[in-house]
C-alpha positions, 0 to 999 in steps of 0.5 A: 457506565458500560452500557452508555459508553459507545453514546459518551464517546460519540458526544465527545466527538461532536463539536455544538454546531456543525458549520452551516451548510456549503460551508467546512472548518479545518483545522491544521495540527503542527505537522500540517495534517487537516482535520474537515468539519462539515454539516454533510457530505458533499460540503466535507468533499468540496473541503477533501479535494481542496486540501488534497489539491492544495498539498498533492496538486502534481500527484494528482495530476499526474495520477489522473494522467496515468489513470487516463494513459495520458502520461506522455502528455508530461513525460514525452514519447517514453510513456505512448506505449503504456499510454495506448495500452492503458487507454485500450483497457479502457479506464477512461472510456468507463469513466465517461460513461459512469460520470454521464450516468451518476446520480445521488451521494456518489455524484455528489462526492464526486463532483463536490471533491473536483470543484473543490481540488480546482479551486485549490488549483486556481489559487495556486496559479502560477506555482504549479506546472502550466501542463496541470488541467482543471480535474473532471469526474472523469479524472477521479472515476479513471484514478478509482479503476487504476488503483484497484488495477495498480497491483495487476498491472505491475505485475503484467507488466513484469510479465508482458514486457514483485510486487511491494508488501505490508504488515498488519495485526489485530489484538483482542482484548484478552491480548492488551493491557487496555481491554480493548483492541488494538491495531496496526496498520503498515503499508509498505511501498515507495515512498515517491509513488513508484507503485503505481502513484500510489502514496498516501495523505493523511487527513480526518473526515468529521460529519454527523455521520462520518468520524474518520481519522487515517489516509486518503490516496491523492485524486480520490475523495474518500478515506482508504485505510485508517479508523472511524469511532468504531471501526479500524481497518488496514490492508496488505497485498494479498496477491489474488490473480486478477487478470488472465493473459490469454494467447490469441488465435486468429482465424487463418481463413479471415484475419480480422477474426479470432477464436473465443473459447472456440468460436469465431468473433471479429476483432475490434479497432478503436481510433485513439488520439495520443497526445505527447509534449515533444520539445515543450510543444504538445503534438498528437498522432491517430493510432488503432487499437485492436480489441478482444472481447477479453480485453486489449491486444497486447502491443507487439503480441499475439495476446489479450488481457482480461481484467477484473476491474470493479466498476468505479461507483460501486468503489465510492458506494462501498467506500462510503458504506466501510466509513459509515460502518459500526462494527466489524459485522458491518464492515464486512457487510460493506465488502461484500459489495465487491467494490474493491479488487483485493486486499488482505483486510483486518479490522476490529471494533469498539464492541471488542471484535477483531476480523480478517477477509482475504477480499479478491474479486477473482473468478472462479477457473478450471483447476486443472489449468495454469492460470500462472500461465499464458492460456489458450484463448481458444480453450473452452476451459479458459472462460472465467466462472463467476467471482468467488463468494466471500464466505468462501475465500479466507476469513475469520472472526475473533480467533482464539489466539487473540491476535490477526497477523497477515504480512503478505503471509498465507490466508491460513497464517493469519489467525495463527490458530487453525480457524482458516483451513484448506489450500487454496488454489494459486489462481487465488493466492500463492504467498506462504511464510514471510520472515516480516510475519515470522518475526512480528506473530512471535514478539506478539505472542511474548505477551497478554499485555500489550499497550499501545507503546508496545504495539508501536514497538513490535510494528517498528522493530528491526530484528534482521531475520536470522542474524545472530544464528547466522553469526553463531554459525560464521563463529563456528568456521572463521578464526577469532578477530576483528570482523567476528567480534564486530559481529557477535556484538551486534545486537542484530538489530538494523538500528541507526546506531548498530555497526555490525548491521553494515558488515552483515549487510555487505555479507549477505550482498556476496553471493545468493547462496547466503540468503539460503544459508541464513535461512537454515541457520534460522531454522537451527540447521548446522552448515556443513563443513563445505558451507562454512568454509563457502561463507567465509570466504564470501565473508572475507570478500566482505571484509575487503570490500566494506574497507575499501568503501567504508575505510573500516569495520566500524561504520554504523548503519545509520552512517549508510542507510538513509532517506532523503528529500530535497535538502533534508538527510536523515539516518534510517533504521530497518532492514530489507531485501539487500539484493535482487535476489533476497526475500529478508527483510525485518518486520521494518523493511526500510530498504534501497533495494537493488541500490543497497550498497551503491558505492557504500551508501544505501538510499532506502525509498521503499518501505513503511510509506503509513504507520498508524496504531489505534486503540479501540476504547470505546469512551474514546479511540486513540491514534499514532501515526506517521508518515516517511516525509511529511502530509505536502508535497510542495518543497517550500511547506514546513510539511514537506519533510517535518516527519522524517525524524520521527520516521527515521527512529520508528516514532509515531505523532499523537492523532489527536482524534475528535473534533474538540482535540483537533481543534484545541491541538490545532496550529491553525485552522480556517473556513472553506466557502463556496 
């Protein structure tokens, strides 16, 4: 039966006729997730951008708006600044070009997927804010560069006026009870688009060449991260340096020139027209925007930037390529069309392969320079090489350990094995250890028999790193009492249920020198007698403190820590960054930030923002998944919120893949023609 497996499990997966063509069948489960069936491409796009429009119409829009630097046009005067800068780095002006000059599939995506969000728009006429324009391709085209620009650019702009994080992990077969792999994926981000617009809707994609199940960003037509009935992939930041700020010397002797690498070349102005609403009414002004050959002139500065920013179609090519492929060697075919700026990337097939490339598109650059830094743009040494070749940068292909961890951890972490050598230069990457991948890589490790339930447990556990060696150290200094028996009962772990979780909290938030006194605690350090008596003191503050707002010791975290969406609260398990200055979290990182605490109560946003696990049975693939909220954005959709209690305990949904069980589990389903 082995050899006819892989032909089994693809005849499982056709349904006996494909809609006729300029025509797509959905069918809806129960938590409103759509499944497309379409006899071609362009037919499942017109049926992709419908349903993103008819769920995310406003995160569309406003996507395209920011892509556009047309922000201002909803939000007023407050965006014109980040409006002139995103419109001088020129994403919209590309993405005139590009859609003038497209051809074949990708025009056809591209243009199928706008005519069928419009359609979604008209139908919703009247429900949708009037500020909400018919899409164009050169919405999609500005929205494909912004994403690939959306980590730099938050990192620009920290700089010029942290990034968010993620888990993943891949097991061979030798490490799963099935014998096949199995993968998770875990994005972490907020959860309302905070990051760069960036939230997911979760859809399935059937054609007779296509079989994919997983998430699409709202204002794109083409799956992100998820499986097809080959392959599973999953991403997490990885941190390349994708830009350069370079300090702009003008030539004293002629003001409209400037030094470039040493050589004088003229400025460049362009006249841009920046809309903005003011008073319900939209108003416009003429401003000029001064450009290098590096890129903008950075409002207010003497500097440029330079971005490396893949050019839009190449994105939708490679896109395509990643969902059509049929093994990881393919997958990472697919990369190598350089389509996709960075990303940690893991990824297994049903032939019982599991892989990892640490995918940049950052050039090569003089080492003996800070690229960290601001550079001379007059230095000859600070013009950019060309793009690191793949093979080069980080990767690796079934390890011996049997497991790809990577939690925004070092390329050299990731197969937990010695495959991935070397140290590579911080132009590429600066991360190291987290405590996220310290604790996942060792629960994976506990075991060669890890089914998928297990799998959702470890990518769903609360552990806050280093609790209970921090409290075995408290013991060691503090008297017996109320507040240390709290503590040296709790499990350590950030449940909804757990009560010693609060005090903790309220501990680690005193002062910043806790966050390193738990770390050594961790790593087995006794604290000195100086160090205890330091932490009791702030224990006692925290004691104070939790009183006062709790009126007790005996608060569950669950009864502090929770997520909201409209009308709907729920109680959130996990556990990370309770202050500014803390790089803690657990490997489930629900967190409110620098809110934690506020008067008592911690209203988490940020986090896991897609779960998902895949087993790769090649007879047929299964999936888990679930998202913070739910697949719709609209406040009066039965999908608006029916996620958050499976979210809110680290529970996962059944995917139901392939289109003869997503069409017997549908809730409803209907026809799409055009």
């Amino acid at each position: 039966m082995g050899l006819y497996a892989p032909l089994l499990a693809l005849l499982a997966l056709q349904p006996s006729t494909y809609p006729p063509a300029r025509k797509a069948i959905v069918y809806e489960d129960k938590y409103g997730v759509p499944s497309i069936c379409a006899s071609n491409l362009k037919d499942a796009a017109y049926a992709i951008g419908y349903v993103e429009a008819k769920d995310r119409a406003v995160r569309m829009a406003l996507n395209y708006k920011l892509a556009r630097g047309r922000l201002a046009e909803v939000n007023g005067k407050s965006s014109l600044l980040q409006d002139g800068f995103l419109r001088s780095v020129g994403f919209e002006a590309k993405a005139e070009q590009k859609s003038a000059q497209m051809s074949g599939e990708v025009k056809d995506l591209v243009d199928s997927f706008v005519a069928g969000a419009n359609r979604g728009l008209s139908e919703q006429k009247g429900k949708i804010p009037t500020w909400i324009e018919p899409f164009t391709s050169v919405d999609v085209l500005s929205f494909m560069q912004f994403v690939n620009a959306a980590f730099p650019l938050l990192d620009l702009s920290s700089k010029l006026m942290p990034g968010a994080g993620s888990n993943q992990f891949a097991l061979a077969p030798l490490r799963t009870s099935t014998h096949h792999p199995i993968l998770s994926m875990d994005p972490h981000l907020g959860w309302d688009g905070q990051d760069g617009g960036i939230v997911w809707q979760e859809l399935a994609i059937y054609t007779p060449d296509i079989n994919f199940r997983g998430v699409v960003i709202p204002g794109l037509p083409s799956g992100t991260m998820g499986h097809t009935d080959r392959v599973a992939w999953s991403m997490t930041n990885n941190n390349p340096l994708l830009y350069t700020i370079y300090n702009v010397k003008t030539n004293p002797e002629n003001r409209n020139q400037y030094s470039y690498h040493g050589n004088w070349r003229d400025y460049k102005t362009v006249k841009q027209e920046m809309r903005y609403v003011e008073n319900g009414q939209l108003k416009s002004n003429v401003t000029t925007a001064k450009l290098t050959d590096w890129g903008p002139m950075v409002p207010f500065s003497s500097h440029s930037v330079r971005l490396a920013v893949p050019d839009p179609e190449t994105s939708l090519k490679q896109s395509l390529m990643m969902l059509r492929a049929r093994n990881c060697r393919e997958f990472r075919d697919a990369l190598k069309m350089r389509g996709v700026s960075m990303w940690n990337f893991v990824f297994a097939d049903i032939a019982g392969n599991i892989g990892y490339q640490y995918n940049a598109a950052v050039p090569k650059r003089d080492e003996s320079l800070d690229w960290t830094k601001t550079v001379a743009g007059e230095d000859p040494k600070t013009e950019w090489g060309e793009l690191w070749n793949m093979d080069a940068l980080p990767h690796a292909e079934n390890p011996a350990s049997g497991m790809l961890v990577n939690c925004n951890s070092s390329p050299n972490l990731t197969p937990l094995g010695n495959e991935i050598n070397g140290i590579w230069p911080r132009d590429v990457t600066t991360y190291g250890e987290t405590t996220r991948r310290e604790i996942l890589s060792k629960l994976l490790k506990t075991s060669n028999r890890i089914d998928p339930k297990r799998a959702m447990e470890f990518a769903t556990d609360c552990t806050v790193p280093y609790a209970k060696e921090t409290i075995q150290q408290l013991a060691r200094f503090a008297l017996a009492g109320n507040a240390i028996d709290i503590l040296t009962k709790w499990d350590g772990k950030a449940k909804v249920n757990s009560v010693g979780c609060v005090l903790y909290t309220y501990w680690m938030r005193q002062r910043r020198e806790n966050d390193e006194l738990s770390r050594l605690a961790g790593q087995g350090t006794a604290w000195t007698k100086e160090q205890g008596e330091e932490a009791i003191a702030s224990l006692v503050f925290a004691i104070q403190q939790m009183t006062k707002e709790q009126g007790g010791l005996s608060t569950s975290w669950g009864n502090v820590q929770y997520m909201e969406r409209g009308t709907v609260k729920e109680p959130v398990q996990g556990f990370g960054y309770v202050a500014s200055w803390s790089g803690i979290a657990a490997v489930s990182p629900a967190s409110a930030g620098t809110a934690t605490l506020k008067n008592g109560k911690s209203h988490a946003t940020f986090g896991s923002s897609f779960r998902m696990i895949v087993s790769l049975d090649p007879k047929g693939i299964q999936s888990w998944s679930v998202l913070p909220y739910g697949n719709s954005d609209v406040a009066d959709s039965p999908h608006y919120v029916d996620q958050m209690n499976l979210y809110s305990l680290g529970k996962y949904k059944t995917t139901y893949f392939g289109i003869a069980r997503a069409k017997s589990y549908s809730a409803k389903s209907y026809t799409i023609q055009y």
